[in-house]
DOLUM-871147 format. One record per residue (C-alpha): x, y, z. Coordinates in steps of 0.05 Angstrom, whole numbers, plus 32768, in hexadecimal, padded with zeros to 4 digits. Example, Ala and Ser with C-alpha at 12.3 -4.5 7.8 and 13.67 -1.06 7.14 Angstrom:
% DOLUM-871147
80F67FA6809C 81117FEB808F 
% end
This chain:
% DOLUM-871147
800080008000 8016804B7FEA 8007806C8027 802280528068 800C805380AF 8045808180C2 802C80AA8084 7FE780A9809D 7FFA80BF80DC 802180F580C3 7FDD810C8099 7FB2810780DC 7FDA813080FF 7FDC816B80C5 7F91816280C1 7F8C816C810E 7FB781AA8109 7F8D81C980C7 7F4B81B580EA 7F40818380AE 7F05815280BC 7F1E810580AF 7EF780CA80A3 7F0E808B8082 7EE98075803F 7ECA80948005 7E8A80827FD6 7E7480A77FA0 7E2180B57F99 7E1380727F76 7E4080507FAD 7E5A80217F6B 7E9880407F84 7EAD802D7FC2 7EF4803A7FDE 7EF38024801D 7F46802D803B 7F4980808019 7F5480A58055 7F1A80EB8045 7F36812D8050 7EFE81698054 7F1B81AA804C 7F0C81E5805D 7F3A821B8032 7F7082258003 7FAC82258039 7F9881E38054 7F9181C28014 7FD381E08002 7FF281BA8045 7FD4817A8037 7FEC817A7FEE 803581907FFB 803C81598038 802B81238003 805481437FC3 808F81427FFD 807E80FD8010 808080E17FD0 80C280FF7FBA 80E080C77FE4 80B5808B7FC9 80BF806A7F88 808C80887F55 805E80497F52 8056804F7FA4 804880937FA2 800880AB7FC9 7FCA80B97F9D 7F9F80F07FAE 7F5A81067F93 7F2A81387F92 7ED881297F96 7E9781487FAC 7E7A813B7FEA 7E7D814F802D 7E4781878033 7E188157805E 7DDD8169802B 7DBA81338006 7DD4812C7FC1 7E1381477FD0 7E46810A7FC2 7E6A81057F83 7E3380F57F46 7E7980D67F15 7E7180887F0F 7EBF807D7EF6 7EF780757F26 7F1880BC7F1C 7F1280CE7F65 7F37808B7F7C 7F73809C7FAE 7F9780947FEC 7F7A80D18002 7F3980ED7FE7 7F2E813A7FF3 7EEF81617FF7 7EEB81AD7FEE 7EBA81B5801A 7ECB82088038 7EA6823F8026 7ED3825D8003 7ED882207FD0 7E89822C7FC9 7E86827F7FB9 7E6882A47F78 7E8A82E17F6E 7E8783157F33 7ECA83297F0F 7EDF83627EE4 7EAB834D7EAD 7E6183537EC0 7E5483127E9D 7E9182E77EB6 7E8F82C37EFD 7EB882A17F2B 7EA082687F48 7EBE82397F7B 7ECB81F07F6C 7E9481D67F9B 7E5D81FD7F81 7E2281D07F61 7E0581DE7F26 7DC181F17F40 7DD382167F73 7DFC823F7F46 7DC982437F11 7D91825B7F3F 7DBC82907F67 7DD982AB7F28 7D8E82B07F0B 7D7D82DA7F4F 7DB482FE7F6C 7DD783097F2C 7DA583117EEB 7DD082DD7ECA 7DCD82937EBB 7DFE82607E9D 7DE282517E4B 7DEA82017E59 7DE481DE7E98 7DE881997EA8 7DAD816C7EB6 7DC081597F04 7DC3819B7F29 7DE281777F62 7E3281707F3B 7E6C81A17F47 7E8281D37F1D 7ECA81BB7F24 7EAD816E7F1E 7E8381837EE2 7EC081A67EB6 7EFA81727EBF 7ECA81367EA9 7EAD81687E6B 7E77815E7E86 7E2F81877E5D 7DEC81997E55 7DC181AA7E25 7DB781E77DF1 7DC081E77DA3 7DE782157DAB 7E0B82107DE7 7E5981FA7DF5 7E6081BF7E26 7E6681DB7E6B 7EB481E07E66 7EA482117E29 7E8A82497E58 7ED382457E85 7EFE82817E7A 7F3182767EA8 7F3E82377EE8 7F6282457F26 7F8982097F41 7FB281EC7F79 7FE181BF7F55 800481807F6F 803A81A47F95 800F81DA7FB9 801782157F89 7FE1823B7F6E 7FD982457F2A 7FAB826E7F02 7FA182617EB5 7F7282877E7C 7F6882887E30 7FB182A97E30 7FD1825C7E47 7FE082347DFE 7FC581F87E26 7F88821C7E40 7F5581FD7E10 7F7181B97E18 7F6D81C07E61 7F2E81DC7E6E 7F0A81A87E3D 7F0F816F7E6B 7F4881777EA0 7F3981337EC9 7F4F81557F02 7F9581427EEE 7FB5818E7EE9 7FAC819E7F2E 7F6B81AB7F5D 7F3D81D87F49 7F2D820B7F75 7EFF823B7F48 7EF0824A7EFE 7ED6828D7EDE 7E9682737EBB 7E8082A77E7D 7E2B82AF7E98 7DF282CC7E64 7DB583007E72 7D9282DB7EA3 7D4982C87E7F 7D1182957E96 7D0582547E6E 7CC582447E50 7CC581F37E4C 7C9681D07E1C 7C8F817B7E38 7C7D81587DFF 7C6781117E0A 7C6F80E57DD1 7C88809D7DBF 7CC980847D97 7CA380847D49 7C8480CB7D5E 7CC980EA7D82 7CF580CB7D35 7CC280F17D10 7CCC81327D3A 7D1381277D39 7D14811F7CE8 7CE4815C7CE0 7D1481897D0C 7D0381837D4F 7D4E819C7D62 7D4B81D77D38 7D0C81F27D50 7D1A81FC7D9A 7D6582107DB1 7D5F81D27DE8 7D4B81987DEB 7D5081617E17 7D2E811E7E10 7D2180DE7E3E 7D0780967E1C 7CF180607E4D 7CF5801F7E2E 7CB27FFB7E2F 7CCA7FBC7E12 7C947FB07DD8 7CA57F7F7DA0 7C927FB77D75 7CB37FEE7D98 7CCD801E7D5E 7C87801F7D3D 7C5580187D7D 7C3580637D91 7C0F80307DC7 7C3780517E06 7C4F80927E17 7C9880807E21 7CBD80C57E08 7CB8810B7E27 7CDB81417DFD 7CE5817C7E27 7CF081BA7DF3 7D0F82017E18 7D0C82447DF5 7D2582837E22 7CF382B57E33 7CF783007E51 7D0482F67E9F 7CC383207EA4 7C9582ED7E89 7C6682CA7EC4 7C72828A7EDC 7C4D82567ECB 7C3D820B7EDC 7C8882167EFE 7C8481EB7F42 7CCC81E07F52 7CBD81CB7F9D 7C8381987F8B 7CAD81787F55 7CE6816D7F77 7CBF81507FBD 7C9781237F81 7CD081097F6C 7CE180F87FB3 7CAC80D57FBE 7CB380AD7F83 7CF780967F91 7CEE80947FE6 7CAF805C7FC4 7CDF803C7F91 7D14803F7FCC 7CEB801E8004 7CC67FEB7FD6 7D0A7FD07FBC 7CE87FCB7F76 7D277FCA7F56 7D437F997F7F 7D027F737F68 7D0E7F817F27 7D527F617F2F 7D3E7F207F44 7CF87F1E7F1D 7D087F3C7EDC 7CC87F337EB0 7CB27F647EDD 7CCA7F9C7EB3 7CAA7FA77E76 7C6D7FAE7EAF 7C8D7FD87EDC 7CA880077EA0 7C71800A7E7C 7C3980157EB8 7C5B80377EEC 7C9B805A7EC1 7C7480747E87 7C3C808E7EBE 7C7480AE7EE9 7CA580D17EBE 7C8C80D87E80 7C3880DF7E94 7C0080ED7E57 7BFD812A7E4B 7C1F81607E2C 7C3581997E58 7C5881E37E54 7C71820D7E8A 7C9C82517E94 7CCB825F7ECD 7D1282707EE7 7D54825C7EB5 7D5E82247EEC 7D2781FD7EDC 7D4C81D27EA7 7D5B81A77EE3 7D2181877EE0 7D3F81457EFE 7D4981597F49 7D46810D7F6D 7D7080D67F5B 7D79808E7F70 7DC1806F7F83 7DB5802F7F6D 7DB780447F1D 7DF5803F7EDE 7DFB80687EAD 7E1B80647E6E 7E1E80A47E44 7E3F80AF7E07 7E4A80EC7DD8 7E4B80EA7D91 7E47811F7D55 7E0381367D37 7DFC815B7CF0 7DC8818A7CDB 7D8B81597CD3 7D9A81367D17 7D9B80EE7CF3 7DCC80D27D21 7D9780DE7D55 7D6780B47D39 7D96807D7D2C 7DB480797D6C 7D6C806D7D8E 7D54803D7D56 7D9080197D67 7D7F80147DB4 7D3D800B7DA5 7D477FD37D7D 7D7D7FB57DA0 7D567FAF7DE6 7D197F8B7DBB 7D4A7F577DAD 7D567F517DF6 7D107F4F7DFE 7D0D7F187DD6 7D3F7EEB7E0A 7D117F077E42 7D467F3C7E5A 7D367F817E63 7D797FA67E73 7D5F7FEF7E7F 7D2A7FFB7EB9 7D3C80447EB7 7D3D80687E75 7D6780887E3C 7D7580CE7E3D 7D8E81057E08 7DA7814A7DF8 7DBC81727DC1 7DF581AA7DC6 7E2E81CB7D9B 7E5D81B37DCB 7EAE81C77DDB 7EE881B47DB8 7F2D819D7DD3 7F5181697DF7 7F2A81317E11 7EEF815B7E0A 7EAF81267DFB 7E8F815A7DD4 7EBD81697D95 7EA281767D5C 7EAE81957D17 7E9581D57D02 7E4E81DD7CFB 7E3981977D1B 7E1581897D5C 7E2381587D93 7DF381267DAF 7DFD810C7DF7 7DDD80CC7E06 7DCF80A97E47 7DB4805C7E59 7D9F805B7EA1 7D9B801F7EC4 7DA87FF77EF8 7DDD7FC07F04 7DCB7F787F09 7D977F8A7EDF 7D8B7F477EAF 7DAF7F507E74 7DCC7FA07E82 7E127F897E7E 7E0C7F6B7E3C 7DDE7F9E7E20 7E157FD77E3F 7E4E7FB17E1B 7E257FAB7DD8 7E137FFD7DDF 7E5F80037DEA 7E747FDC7DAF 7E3680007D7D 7E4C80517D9C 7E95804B7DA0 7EA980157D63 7E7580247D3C 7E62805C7D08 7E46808F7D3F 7E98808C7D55 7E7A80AD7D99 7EA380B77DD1 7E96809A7E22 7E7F80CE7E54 7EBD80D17E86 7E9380D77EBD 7E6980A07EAC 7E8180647E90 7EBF80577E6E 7EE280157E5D 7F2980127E68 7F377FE87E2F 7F2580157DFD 7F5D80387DD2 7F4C80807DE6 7F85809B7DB7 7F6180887D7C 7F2080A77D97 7F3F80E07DA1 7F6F80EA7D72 7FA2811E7D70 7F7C813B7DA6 7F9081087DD9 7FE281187DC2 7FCD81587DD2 7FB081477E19 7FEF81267E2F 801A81577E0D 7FF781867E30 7FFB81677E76 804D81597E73 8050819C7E5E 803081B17EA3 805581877ED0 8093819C7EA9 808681EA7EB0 807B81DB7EF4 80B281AC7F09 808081787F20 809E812D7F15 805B81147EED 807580D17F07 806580E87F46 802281067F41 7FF080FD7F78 7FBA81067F43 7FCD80CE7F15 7FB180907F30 7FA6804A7F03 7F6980637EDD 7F8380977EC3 7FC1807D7EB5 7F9580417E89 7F6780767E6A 7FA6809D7E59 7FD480657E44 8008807E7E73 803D80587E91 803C80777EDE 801380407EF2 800A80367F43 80207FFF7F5F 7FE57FFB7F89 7F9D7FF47F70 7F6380007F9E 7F327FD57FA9 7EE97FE97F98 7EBA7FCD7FCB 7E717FC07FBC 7E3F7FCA7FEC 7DFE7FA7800F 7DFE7F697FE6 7DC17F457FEA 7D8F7F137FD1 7D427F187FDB 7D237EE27FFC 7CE47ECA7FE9 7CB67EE4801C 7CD57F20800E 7CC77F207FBF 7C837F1B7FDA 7C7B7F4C8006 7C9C7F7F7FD2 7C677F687F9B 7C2C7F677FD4 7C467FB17FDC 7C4B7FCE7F92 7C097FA57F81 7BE67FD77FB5 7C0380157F97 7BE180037F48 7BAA801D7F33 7B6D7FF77F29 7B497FF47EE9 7B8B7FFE7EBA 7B947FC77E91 7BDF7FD87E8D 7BDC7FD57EDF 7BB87F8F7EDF 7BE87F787EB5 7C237F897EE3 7BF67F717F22 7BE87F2A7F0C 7C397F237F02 7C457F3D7F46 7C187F0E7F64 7C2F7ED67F47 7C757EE67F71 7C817ECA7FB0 7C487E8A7F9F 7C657E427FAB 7C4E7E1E7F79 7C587E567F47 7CA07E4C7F64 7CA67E067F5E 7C867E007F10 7CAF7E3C7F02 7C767E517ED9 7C2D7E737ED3 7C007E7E7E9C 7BC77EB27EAB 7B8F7EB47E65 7B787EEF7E57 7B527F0E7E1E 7B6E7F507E20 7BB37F2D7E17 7BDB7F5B7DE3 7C087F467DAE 7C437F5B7DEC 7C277F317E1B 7C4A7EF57E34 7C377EBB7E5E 7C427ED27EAB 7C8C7EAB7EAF 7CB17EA97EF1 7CEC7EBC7EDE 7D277EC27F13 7D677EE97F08 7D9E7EAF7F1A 7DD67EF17F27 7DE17EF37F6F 7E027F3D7F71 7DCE7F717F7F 7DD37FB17FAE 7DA47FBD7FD6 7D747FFC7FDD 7D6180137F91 7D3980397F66 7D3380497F1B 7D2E80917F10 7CF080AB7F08 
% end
């Protein structure tokens, strides 16, 4: 191991002497990462940060480069729900994980221009939105979908949002204070040669961030226009110029698993959700912030306590029911909508689940958007073959924006003049029948295929990918870039605290650690029978009566947890209102033992 007792010591007692708060272990939001020996640093301000980086950068100029100590940088800390770190790829393993957690790591201040701000690394992306909307007539032109990230966490995974128009989020930075891997503190702006490069996509591998100056807009309200439509209706809209008509767009598709899927208007499975600015002056309307963020608590606090996925786990014919009933009903509902309020309310997503995956990948889009439409045919299509083998690998839903997006280094949103990027997520859950296979044949179709799209890096990314030929001369330009720094600043890159294995893999660099840290995962557990049947007993009372859609998914849940149904493995209910989609009521049991406990699907 890197760090040693004696070294841990010596990192107790600076913390005790800073008034740094210690705890051992660190998990990220979706606790899939799990690192349970990284001793947790919260700080409080610059100087302390500077101490704990400069006793490490002086410890490890006596320990061969692969022993060196790793340390991180990650959200969390603020003891407010939502607060942990939303990446799902190891960037934030270390020996020691830091949080910025001070006030002055969280501060929105103007500078010289009217329309630039500086903005701590902590800040979240809501927060910031909504106080630059009220205390400062401005508002960021593209914001990401969670409001609950970092700016700092946001910018070195190039991370985005939606807007036709709009750069990724990296694209608004005009300049990034940081506090590199020796304690100094650097300031850099369009005037560094490497600025673009960095600022694209920085994987926290320059230094800490402690604060970037974001360019802001005239702070308008949004007029949102929720149209609810189905995948034949939502290819149409996208061929006739849905994308061109309103400057953003952001869509959701929940799988309902019909054989006839890409042609079947039978369920409300899309909900297009069109933006236009208005004049800050213009009334609110239909804009309840408050009651749709404490509905989507309830939803998930009922997914959460009924274990449904966990159900859906071990009972997997269950889906097509549960996405096409209570899904469909929940997030995407039957009726179109419009509303008007504050710039901020393109977070429409305020409650998320832990238990979910999420595999997003951006990929170039010309003029007539037709890579769009063949990236969802091609989901579409591929989970009706899974249908077919009784596996339905998404309980959660597929998700889309369109933006202009920022060029350089490892940015995921490059793109040639006058084309579009479109960033695509598959939410799910893991353990899920069939997700890992479906996630390895999305991989194969978006990065190997014609879309030649490129892995979210805060999301998932393989490690035996060649990212060089991704990227291109781009990547050449990433490393050249980051020897450069460590050159200019007579840091031994050998010796970085910031390179740990991943990146090192991603990067194809040879400073490998000698130490890998082991990911633990968390409340493993199998549902017992009683307990399948006390879960179904509980969602059966929460269904509608009358629906034929909700007596469809109550005679499956009643069959679970029945004896004989689990000794003949099988049950066949007639019915006359059986559809060409409806299957004989099969007990089928997911064999995979690994399952974490406590889930949802977002809703």
């Amino acid at each position: 191991m890197p760090i040693t007792e004696r070294e841990m010591e010596m990192m107790a007692d600076l913390a005790k002497n800073h008034g740094i708060r210690v705890q051992q272990g660190w998990k990220n939001f979706s606790e899939n990462l799990n690192v349970a020996q990284a001793m947790v640093l919260d700080i409080d301000d610059v100087s302390s940060l500077q101490a704990v980086i400069r006793l490490i950068h002086k410890l490890n100029q006596d320990k061969k480069p692969d022993e060196r100590i790793l340390l991180r940088a990650a959200a969390g800390g603020r003891n407010e729900e939502y607060s942990e770190s939303f990446s799902f790829t190891p960037g934030a393993e270390g020996d020691v994980i830091v949080r910025l957690v001070g006030k002055e790591f969280r501060r929105i201040r103007k500078t010289s221009d009217d329309k630039i701000m500086s903005v701590g690394a902590s800040v979240q992306i809501g927060e910031l939105d909504k106080k630059l909307y009220e205390k400062y007539d401005l508002a960021l032109p593209t914001s990401s979908l969670i409001p609950y990230v970092t700016v700092a966490g946001l910018s070195a995974n190039a991370g985005h949002g939606t807007g036709r128009d709009q750069p990724g989020f990296s694209g608004l930075i005009r300049a990034i204070t940081l506090c590199l891997p020796n304690g100094e503190i650097v300031r850099i702006d369009e005037s560094d040669p490497d600025f673009h490069t960095i600022r694209a996509a920085n994987l926290g591998l320059f230094g800490i961030v402690l604060n970037v100056e974001l360019e802001c807009t005239k702070a308008k309200k949004m007029e949102c226009i929720m149209d609810v439509s189905n995948i034949p209706d939502f290819i149409r809209k996208v061929k006739a110029g849905l994308f061109s008509k309103y400057p953003y767009v952001s869509v959701m598709y929940v799988p309902t698993y019909q054989s006839n899927e890409m042609t079947s208007e039978r369920y409300n499975n899309v909900i297009i959700y069109c933006w236009t600015p208005v004049d800050k002056s213009t009334p609110d309307e239909n804009n309840c912030p408050y009651l749709a963020h404490l509905g989507q608590e309830l939803q998930i606090n009922l997914e959460r306590n009924l274990r449904i996925t966990d159900l859906l786990r071990d009972y997997p014919h269950l889906i097509p029911y549960f996405t096409r009933y209570l899904v469909t009903q929940s997030a995407i509902g039957n009726k179109d909508t419009r509303s008007v309020g504050p710039w901020h309310m393109v977070h429409y997503q305020t409650a998320f689940p832990r238990d979910i995956d999420d595999a997003d990948y951006l990929f170039q889009v010309g003029q007539d958007c037709e890579e769009i439409t063949a990236a969802i045919s091609k989901i579409v299509t591929t989970l009706t073959e899974f249908a077919h083998e009784k596996q339905y690998p998404l309980v959660d839903a597929v998700y889309l924006r369109l933006f202009t997006g920022t060029n350089g280094g490892l940015s995921t949103s490059a793109h040639e003049k006058g084309q579009y990027v479109c960033g695509l997520d598959m939410v799910s859950g893991n353990g899920i029948a069939g997700y890992a296979e479906f996630k390895q044949n999305m991989a194969d179709y978006f990065m190997r295929g014609p879309l030649h799209a490129k892995p979210h890096w805060g999301k998932y990314v393989p490690t035996d990918v060649d990212y060089r030929k991704i990227y291109g001369n781009e990547f050449d330009a990433f490393i050249a870039a980051l020897h450069k720094w460590y050159e200019r600043h007579q840091i031994e890159i050998d010796r970085s605290m910031l390179l740990n294995r991943f990146h090192c893999e991603i990067l194809q660099l040879p400073y490998y650690p000698a130490f890998t840290h082991n990911r633990c995962m968390t409340n493993m557990c199998h549902i017992d029978t009683a307990h399948s049947k006390s879960i179904a007993d509980d969602i059966c009372c929460q269904l509608d009566k009358g629906s034929e859609d909700a007596e469809n998914f109550r005679r499956r849940l009643q069959v679970i947890g029945n004896e004989k149904i689990r000794e003949n493995k099988s049950a066949f209910f007639e019915s006359s209102h059986r559809d060409s989609d409806e299957m004989p009521i099969t007990l089928a049991v997911n064999d995979k033992p690994a399952k974490k406990k406590g889930c949802c699907v977002i809703l």
